[in-house]
C-alpha positions as a printed NumPy array, in Angstrom:
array([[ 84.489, 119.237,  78.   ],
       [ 88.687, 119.378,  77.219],
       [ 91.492, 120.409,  79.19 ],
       [ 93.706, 122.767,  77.233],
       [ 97.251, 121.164,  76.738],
       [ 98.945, 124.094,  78.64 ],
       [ 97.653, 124.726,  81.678],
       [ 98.148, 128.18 ,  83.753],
       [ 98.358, 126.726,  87.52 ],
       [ 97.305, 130.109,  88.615],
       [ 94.476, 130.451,  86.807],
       [ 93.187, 127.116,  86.31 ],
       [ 90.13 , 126.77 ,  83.652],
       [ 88.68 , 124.171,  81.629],
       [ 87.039, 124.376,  77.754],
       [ 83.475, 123.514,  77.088],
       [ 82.806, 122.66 ,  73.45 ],
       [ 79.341, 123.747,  71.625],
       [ 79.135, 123.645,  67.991],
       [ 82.386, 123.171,  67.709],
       [ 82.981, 126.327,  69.811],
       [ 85.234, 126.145,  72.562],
       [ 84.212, 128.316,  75.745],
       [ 86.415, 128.782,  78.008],
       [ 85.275, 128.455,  81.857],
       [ 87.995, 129.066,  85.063],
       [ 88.373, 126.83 ,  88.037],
       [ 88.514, 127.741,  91.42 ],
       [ 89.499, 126.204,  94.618],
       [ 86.054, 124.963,  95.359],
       [ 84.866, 121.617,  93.763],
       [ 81.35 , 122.806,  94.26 ],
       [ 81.841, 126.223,  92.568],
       [ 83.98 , 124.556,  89.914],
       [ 80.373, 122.703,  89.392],
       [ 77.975, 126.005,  88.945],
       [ 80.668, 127.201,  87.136],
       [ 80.101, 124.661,  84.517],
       [ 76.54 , 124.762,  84.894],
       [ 75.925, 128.152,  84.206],
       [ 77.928, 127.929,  81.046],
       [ 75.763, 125.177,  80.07 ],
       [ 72.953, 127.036,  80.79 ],
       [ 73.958, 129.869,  78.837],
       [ 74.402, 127.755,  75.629],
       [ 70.84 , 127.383,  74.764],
       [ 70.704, 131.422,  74.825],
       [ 73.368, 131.15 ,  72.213],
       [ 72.185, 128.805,  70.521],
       [ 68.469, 129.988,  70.369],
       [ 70.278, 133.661,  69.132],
       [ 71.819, 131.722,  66.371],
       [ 68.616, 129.85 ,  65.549],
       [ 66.407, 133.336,  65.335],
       [ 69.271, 135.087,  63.237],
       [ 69.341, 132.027,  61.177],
       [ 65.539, 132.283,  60.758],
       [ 65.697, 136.033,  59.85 ],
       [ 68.482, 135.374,  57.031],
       [ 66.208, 132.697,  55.52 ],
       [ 63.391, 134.654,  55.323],
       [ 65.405, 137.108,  54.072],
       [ 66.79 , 134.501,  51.243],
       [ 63.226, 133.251,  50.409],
       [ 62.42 , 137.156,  49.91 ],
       [ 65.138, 137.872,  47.299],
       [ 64.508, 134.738,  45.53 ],
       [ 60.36 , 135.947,  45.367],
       [ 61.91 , 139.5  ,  44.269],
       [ 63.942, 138.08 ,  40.995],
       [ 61.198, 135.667,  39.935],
       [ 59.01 , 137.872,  40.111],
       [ 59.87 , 140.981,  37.994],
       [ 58.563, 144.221,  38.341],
       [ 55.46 , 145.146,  36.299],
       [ 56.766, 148.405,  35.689],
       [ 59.269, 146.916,  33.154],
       [ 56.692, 145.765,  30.691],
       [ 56.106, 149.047,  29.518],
       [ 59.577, 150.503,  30.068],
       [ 61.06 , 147.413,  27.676],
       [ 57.884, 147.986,  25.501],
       [ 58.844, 151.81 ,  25.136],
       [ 62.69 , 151.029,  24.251],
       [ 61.91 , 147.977,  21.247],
       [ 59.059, 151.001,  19.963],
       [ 62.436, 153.396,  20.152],
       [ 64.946, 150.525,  18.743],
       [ 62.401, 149.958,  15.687],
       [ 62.22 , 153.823,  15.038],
       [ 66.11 , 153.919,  14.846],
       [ 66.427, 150.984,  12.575],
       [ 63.562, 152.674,  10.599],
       [ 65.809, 155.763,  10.159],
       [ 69.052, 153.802,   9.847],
       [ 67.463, 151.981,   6.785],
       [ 66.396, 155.197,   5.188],
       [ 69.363, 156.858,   5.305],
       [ 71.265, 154.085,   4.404],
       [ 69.075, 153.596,   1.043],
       [ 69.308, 157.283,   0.727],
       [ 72.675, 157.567,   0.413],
       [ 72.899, 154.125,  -2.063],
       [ 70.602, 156.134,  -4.069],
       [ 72.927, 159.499,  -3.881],
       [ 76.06 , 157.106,  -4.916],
       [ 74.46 , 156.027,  -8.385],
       [ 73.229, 159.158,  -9.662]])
């Protein structure tokens, strides 16, 4: 709990610190309002924090899913890399050819 350095007297409150969040929480007249007033904030920080724990949860999973989906590559691609070295050879095939070809047109 901190007291903000400037103070409005009207509006009297009083900063809660969770996880290095500040929360703000007003005063009142009462000392025994001032008191559920801090409790309930309390209270509420183990919704937030339980929120943060459950998204936290869901981006991990979501981590450990990518990392599964680049080790593991898709079986597709065996035959799609397969079908463009076949196509590469056939190209260097005709590359060489015409390349002897046209040593062979240069000396007659």
């Amino acid at each position: 709990m901190a007291l903000p350095d400037q103070q409005d007297e009207k509006k009297s409150y009083v900063l809660l610190v969770f996880h290095e969040q500040k929360y703000l929480v007003q005063m009142g007249d009462a000392p025994a309002g001032n008191a559920r007033r801090v409790i309930n904030a309390l209270k509420s920080f183990q919704k937030f924090s339980d929120k943060d724990k459950e998204h936290l949860d869901s981006i991990i999973a979501r981590k450990i899913d990518l990392q599964k989906m680049v080790h593991t590559p898709d079986p597709s691609y065996a035959g799609k890399l397969a079908s463009c070295e076949t196509e590469v050879e056939e190209l260097r095939r005709l590359i060489t050819l015409r390349e002897q070809g046209n040593s062979n047109a240069a000396s007659l």
